[in-house]
C-alpha positions in Angstrom: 167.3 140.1 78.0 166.0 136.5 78.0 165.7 136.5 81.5 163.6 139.7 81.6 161.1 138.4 78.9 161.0 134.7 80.3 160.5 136.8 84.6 157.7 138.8 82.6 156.0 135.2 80.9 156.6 133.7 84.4 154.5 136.8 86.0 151.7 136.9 83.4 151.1 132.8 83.7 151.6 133.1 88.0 149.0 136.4 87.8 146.2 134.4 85.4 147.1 131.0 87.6 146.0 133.1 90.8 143.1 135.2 89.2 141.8 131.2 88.3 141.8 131.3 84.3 142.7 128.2 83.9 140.3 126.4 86.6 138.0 125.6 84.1 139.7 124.5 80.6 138.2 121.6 79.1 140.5 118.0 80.0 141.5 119.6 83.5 142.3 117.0 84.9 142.1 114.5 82.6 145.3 112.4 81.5 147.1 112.9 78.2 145.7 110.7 75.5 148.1 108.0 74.9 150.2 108.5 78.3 150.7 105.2 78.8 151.4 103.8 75.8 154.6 103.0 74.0 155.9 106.1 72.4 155.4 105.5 68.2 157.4 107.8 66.0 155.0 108.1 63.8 152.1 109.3 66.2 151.6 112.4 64.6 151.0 110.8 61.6 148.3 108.3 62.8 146.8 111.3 64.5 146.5 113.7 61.5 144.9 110.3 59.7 142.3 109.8 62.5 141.6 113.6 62.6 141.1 114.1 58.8 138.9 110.9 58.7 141.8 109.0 56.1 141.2 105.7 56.5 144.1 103.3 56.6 143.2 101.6 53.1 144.0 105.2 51.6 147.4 104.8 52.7 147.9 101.5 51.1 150.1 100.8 48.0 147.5 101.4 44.9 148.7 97.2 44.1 146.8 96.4 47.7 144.4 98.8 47.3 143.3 97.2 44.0 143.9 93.8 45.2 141.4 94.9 48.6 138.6 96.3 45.8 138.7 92.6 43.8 138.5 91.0 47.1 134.8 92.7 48.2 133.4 92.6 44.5 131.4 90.0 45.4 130.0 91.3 48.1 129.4 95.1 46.7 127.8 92.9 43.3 125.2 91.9 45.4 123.7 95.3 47.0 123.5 96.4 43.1 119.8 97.4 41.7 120.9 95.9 38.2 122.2 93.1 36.1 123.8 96.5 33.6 125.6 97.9 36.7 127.0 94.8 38.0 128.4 94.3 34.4 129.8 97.9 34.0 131.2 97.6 37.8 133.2 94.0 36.6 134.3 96.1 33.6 135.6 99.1 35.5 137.8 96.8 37.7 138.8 95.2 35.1 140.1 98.2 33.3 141.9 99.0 36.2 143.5 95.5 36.8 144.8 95.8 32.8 146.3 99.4 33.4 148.1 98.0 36.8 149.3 94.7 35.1 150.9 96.9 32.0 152.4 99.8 34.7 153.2 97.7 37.6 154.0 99.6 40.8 155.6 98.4 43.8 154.8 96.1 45.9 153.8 93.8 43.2 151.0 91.5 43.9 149.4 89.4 41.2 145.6 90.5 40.2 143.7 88.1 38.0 141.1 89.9 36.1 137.6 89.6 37.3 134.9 86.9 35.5 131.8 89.2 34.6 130.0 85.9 34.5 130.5 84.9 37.4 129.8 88.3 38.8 126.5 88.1 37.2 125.6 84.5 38.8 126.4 86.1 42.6 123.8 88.9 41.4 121.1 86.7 40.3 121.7 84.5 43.4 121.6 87.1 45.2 118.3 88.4 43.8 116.9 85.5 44.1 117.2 84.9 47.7 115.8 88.9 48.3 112.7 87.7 46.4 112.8 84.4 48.8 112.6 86.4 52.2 110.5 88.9 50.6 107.9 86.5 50.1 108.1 84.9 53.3 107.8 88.2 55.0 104.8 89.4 53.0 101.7 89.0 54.3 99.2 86.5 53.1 96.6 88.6 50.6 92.9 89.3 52.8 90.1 86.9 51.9 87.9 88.5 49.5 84.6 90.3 51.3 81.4 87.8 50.9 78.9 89.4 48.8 76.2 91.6 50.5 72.7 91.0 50.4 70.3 93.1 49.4 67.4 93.8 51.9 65.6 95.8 49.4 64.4 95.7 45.4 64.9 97.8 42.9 62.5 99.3 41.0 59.9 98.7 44.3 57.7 101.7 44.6 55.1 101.1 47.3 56.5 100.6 50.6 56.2 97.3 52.6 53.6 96.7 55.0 54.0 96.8 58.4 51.3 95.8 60.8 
């Protein structure tokens, strides 16, 4: 019986290969993505990650992940509109640094909770040196207009004299 039903696949796949259905399929004749690289027994994983846009840090231990977020505070402080966020944002952190240090998860790495202070000083530094390049860039303010002259009085009711 598997003979018949793998003869009558055959014939169906030999009878679309002759009436050219498959000439035209998108990647004819294109290699295999990843032909000629070592095989990786976890390839199906890495490609479900790259096609459901997870990024690699989502996959790390919540101790790295936390460890990554104390590492680009700095960086994220200083695109912040306000002194108030940039406190709040050090405070949030350091909420979640406390919880990690009282539950601990595996593998442990050591987080030192953020200084706020210090956070703040990046802000204003940062700040400081938008205001810098913003007034270099500006444009120097237009020279005030010179004052017009009259060519005629007020008040003047005849008309001049012409010759």
């Amino acid at each position: 019986m598997s003979d018949r039903i793998e003869s009558l696949i055959d014939a169906q796949i030999r009878a679309a290969r002759e009436n050219g259905e498959f000439d035209d399929l998108p990647g004819a004749g294109k290699p295999l993505p990843g032909h000629a690289e070592p095989y990786d027994e976890q390839w199906w994983l890495k490609e479900f990650a790259r096609r459901e846009g997870v990024s690699g840090a989502g996959l790390l231990p919540p101790s790295v992940q936390l460890a990554r977020l104390v590492e680009r505070l700095p960086d994220e402080v200083r695109r912040l509109p306000s002194e108030q966020l940039v406190r709040e944002t050090a405070a949030d952190l350091n909420r979640e640094i406390l919880d990690y240090q009282i539950h601990p998860s595996q593998p442990f790495v050591p987080i030192k909770r953020v200084d706020v202070e210090a956070m703040v000083t990046i802000w204003r530094e940062a700040l400081e040196a938008r205001f810098a390049a913003a007034r270099q860039a500006a444009p120097a303010p237009p020279r005030p207009a010179a004052p017009r002259r009259r060519w005629f009085r007020r008040g003047r009711s005849e008309a001049p004299d012409h010759p």
